[in-house]
ROSE-4610 file (N, C-alpha, C; in Angstrom, 1 decimal, always signed):
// ROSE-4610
residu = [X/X/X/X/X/X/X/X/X/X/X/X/X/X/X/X/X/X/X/X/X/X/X/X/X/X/X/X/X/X/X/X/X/X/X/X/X/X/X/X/X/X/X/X/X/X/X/X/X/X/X/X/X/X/X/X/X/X/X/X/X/X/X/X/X/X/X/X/X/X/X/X/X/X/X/X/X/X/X/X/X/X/X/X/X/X/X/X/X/X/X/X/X/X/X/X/X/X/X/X/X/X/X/X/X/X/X/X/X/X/X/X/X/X/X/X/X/X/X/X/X/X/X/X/X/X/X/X/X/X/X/X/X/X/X/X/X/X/X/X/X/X/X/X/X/X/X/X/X/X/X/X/X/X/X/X/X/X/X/X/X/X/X/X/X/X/X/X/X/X/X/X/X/X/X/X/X/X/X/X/X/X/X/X/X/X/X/X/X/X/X/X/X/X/X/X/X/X/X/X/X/X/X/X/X/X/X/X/X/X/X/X/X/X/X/X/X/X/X/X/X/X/X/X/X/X/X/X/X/X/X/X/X/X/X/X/X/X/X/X/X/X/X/X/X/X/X/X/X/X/X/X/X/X/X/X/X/X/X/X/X/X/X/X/X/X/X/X/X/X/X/X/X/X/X/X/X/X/X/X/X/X/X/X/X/X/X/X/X/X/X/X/X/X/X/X/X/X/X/X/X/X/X/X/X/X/X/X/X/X/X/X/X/X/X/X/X/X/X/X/X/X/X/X/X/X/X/X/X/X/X/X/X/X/X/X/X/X/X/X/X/X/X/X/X/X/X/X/X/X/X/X/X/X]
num = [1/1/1/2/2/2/3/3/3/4/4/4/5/5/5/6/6/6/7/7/7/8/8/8/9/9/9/10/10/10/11/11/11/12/12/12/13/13/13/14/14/14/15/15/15/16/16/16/17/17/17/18/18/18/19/19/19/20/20/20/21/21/21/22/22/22/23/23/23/24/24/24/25/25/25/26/26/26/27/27/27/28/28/28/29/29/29/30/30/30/31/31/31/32/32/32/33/33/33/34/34/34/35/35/35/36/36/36/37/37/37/38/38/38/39/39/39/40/40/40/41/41/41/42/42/42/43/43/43/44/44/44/45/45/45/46/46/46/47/47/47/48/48/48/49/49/49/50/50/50/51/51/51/52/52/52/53/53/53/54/54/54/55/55/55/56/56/56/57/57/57/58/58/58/59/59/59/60/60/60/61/61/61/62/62/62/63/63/63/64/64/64/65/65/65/66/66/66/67/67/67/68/68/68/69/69/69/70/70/70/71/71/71/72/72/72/73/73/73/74/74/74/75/75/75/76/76/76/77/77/77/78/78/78/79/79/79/80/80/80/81/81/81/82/82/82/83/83/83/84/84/84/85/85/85/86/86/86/87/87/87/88/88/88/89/89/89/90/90/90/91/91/91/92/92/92/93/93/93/94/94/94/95/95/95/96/96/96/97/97/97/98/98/98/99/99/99/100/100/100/101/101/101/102/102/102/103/103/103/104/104/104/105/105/105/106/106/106/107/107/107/108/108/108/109/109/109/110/110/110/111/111/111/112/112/112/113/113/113/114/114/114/115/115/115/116/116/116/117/117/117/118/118/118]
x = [-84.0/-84.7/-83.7/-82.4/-81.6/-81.8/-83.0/-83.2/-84.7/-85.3/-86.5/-86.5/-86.7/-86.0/-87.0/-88.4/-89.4/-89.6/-88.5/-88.8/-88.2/-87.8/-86.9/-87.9/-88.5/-89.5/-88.8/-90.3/-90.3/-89.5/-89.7/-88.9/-87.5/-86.7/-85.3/-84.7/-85.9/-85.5/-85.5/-86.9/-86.2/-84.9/-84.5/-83.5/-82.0/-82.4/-80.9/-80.9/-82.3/-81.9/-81.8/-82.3/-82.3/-80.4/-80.1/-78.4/-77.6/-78.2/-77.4/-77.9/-79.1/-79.1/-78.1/-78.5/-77.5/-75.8/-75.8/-74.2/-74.0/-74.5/-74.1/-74.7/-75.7/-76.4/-76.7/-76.7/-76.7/-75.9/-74.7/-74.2/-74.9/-76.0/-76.6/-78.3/-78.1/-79.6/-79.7/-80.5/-80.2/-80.8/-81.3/-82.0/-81.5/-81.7/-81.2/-83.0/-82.5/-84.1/-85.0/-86.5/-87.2/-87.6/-88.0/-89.0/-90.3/-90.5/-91.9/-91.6/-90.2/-90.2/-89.7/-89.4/-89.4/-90.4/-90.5/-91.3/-90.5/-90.8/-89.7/-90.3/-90.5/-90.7/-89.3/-88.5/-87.7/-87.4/-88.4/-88.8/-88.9/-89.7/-89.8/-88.5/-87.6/-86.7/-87.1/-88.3/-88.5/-88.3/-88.0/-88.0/-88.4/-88.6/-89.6/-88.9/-88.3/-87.7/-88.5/-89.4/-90.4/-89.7/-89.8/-90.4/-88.4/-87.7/-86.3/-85.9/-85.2/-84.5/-83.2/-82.5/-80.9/-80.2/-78.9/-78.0/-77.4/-77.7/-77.3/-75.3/-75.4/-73.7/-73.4/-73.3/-72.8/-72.8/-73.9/-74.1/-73.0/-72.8/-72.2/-70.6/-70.3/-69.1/-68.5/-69.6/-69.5/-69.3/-70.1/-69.8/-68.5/-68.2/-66.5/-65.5/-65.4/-64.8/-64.9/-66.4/-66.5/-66.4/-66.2/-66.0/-67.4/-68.4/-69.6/-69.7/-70.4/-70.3/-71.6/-72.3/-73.4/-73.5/-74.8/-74.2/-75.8/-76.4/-77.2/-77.8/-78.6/-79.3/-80.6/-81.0/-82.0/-82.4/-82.8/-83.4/-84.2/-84.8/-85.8/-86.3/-86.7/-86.7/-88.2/-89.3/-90.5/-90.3/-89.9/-90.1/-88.4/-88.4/-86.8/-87.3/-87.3/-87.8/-86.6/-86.7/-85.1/-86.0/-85.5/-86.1/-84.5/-84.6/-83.5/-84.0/-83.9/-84.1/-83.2/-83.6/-83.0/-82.9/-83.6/-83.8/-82.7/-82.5/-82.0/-80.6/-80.6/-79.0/-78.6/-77.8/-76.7/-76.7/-78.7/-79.3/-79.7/-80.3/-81.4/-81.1/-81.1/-81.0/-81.9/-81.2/-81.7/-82.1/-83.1/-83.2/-83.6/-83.4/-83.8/-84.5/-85.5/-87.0/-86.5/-86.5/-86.9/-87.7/-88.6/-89.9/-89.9/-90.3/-90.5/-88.9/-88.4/-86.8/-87.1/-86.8/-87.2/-85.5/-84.7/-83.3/-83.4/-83.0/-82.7/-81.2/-80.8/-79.4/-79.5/-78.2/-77.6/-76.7/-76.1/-75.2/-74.0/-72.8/-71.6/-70.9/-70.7/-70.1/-68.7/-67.9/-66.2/-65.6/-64.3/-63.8/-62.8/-62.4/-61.4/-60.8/-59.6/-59.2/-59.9/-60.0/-60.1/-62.1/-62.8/-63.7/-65.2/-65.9/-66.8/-67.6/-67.9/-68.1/-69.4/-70.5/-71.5/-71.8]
y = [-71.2/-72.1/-72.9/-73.1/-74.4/-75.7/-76.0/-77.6/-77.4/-76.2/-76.6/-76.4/-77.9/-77.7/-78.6/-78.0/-78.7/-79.6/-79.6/-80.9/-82.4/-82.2/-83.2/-84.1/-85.6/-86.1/-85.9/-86.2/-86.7/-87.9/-88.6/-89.9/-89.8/-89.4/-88.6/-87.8/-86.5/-86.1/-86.9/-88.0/-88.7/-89.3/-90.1/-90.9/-90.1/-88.8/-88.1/-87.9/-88.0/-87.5/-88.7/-90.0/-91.3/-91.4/-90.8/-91.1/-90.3/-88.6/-88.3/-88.6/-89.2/-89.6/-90.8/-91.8/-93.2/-93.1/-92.0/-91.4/-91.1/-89.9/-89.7/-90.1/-90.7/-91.6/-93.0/-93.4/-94.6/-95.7/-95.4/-96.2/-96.8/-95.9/-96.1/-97.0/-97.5/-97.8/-99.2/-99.9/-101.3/-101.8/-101.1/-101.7/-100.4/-100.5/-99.5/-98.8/-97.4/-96.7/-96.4/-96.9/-97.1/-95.6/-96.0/-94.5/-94.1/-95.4/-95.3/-94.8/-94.4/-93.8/-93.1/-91.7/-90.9/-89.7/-88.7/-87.8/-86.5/-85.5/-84.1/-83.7/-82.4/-80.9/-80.4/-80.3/-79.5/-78.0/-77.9/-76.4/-75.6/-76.3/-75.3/-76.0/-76.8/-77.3/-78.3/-79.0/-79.9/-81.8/-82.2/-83.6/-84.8/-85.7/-86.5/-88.3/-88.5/-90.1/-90.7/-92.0/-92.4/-93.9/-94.8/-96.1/-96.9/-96.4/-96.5/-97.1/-98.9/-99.4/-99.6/-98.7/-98.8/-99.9/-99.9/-100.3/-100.4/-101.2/-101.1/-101.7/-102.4/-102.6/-101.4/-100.7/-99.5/-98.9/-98.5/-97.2/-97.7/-99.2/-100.4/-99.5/-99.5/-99.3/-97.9/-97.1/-95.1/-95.4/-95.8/-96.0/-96.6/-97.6/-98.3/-96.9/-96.2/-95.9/-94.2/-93.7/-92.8/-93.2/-94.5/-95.0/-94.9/-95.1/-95.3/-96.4/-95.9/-97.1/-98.2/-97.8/-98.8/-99.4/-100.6/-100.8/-100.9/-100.8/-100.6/-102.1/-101.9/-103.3/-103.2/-102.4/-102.1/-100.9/-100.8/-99.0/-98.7/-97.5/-97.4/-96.3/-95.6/-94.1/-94.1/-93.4/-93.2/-92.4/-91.3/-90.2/-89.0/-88.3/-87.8/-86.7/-85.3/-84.4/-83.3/-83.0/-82.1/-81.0/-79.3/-78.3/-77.4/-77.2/-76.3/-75.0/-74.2/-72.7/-72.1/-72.8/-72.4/-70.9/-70.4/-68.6/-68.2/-68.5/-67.7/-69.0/-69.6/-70.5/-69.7/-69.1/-68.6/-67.3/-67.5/-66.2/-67.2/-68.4/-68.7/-70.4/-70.6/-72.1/-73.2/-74.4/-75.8/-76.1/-76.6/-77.7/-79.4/-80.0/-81.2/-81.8/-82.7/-83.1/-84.7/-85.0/-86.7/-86.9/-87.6/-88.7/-89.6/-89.8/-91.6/-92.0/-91.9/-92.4/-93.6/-94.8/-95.8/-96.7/-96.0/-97.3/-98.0/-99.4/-100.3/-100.2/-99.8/-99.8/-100.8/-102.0/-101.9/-101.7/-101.5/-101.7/-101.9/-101.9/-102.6/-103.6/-104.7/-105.7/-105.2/-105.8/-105.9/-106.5/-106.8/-107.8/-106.9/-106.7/-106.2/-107.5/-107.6/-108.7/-109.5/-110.1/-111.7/-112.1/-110.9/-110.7/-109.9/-111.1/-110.1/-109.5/-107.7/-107.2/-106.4/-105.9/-105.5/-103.6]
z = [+272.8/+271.9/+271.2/+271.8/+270.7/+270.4/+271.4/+270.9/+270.6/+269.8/+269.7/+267.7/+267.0/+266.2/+265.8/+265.2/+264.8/+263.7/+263.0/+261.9/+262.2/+263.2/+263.7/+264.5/+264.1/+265.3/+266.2/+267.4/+269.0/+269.1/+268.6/+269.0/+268.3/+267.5/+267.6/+268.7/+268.9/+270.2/+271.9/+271.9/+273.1/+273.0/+271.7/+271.8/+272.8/+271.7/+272.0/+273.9/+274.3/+275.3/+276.3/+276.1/+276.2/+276.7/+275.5/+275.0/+276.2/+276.2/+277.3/+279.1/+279.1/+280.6/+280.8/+279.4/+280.1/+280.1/+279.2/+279.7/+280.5/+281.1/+282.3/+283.6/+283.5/+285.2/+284.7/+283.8/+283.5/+284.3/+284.6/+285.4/+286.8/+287.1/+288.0/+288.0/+287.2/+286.3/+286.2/+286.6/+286.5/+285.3/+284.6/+283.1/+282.1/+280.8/+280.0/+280.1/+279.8/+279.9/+278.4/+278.8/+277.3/+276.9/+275.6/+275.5/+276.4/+276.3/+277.3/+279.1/+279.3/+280.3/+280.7/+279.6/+279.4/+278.7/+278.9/+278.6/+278.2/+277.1/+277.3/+276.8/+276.6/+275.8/+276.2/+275.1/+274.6/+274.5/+273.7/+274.1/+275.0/+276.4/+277.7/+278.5/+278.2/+278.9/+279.8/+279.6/+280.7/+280.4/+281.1/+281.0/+282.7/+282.1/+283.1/+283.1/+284.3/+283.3/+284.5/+284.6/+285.5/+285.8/+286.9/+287.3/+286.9/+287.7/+287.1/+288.1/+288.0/+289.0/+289.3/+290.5/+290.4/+290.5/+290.0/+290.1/+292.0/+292.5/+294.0/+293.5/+292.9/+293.0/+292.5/+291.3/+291.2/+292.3/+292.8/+294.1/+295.3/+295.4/+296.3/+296.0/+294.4/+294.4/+294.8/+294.3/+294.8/+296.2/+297.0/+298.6/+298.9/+298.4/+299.1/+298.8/+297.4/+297.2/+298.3/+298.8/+299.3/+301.1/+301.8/+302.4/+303.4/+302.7/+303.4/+304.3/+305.7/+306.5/+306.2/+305.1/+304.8/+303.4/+303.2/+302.0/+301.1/+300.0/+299.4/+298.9/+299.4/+299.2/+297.8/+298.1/+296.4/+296.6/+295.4/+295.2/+293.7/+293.9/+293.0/+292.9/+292.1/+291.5/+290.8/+291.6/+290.9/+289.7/+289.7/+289.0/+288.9/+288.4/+288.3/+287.5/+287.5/+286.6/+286.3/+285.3/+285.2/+284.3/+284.8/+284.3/+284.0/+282.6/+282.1/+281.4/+282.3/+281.7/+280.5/+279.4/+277.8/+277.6/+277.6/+277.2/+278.2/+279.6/+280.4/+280.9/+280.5/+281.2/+282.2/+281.7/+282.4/+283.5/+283.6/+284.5/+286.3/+285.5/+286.3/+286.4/+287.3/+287.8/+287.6/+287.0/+286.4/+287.9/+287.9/+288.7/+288.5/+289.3/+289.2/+290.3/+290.3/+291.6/+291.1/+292.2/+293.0/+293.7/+292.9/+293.6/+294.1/+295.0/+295.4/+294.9/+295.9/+295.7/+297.3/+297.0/+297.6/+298.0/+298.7/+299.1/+300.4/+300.2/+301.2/+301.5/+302.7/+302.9/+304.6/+304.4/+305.6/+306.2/+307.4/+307.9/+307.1/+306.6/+305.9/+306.9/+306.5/+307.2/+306.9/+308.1/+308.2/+308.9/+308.8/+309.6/+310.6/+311.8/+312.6/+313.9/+313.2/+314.1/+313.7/+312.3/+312.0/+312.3/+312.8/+313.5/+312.5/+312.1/+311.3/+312.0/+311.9/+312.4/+311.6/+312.3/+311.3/+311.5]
């Protein structure tokens, strides 16, 4: 029960949690994410972030640097659900569900020998 801290509004607790998604996956987000698309109970550890369009140049840059032979042309995330087992952490495993995960990838162009190559 450490985040279930009932005097504290709903809308404080989305923000915070607003704060830690665009920290750490934000980079991958092509708009900053509203209240309105998010959902959480705190308490049972659940959270819900809906209708989220990526960043294809970010993902563009994870790939060059992972040397992906393709390149991301758009993308789009229906739904994203994250479950954190509070009472038990360090018993029982978080998980996380993707919905409707929607990417365009093509081919990566290159040049070999002066020669654009696809």
């Amino acid at each position: 029960m450490p985040w279930y801290i009932p005097h504290v509004p709903e809308g404080i607790k989305k923000r915070v949690c607003i704060y830690l998604l665009q920290r750490y996956l934000g980079q991958f987000f092509e708009e900053k994410l509203t209240l309105d698309q998010l959902s959480v109970d705190l308490y049972n550890g659940t959270g819900t972030v809906e209708d989220v369009s990526l960043d294809v140049q970010a993902l563009n840059e994870l790939g060059e640097k992972q040397n992906w032979p393709m390149e991301f042309v758009d993308g789009y995330l229906e739904k994203l659900s994250i479950n954190v087992p509070w009472t038990s952490l360090l018993k029982e495993s978080s998980f996380v569900e993707v919905k409707g995960l929607k990417l365009t990838v093509q081919p990566k162009q290159r040049t070999e020998n002066g020669i654009l190559v696809a």
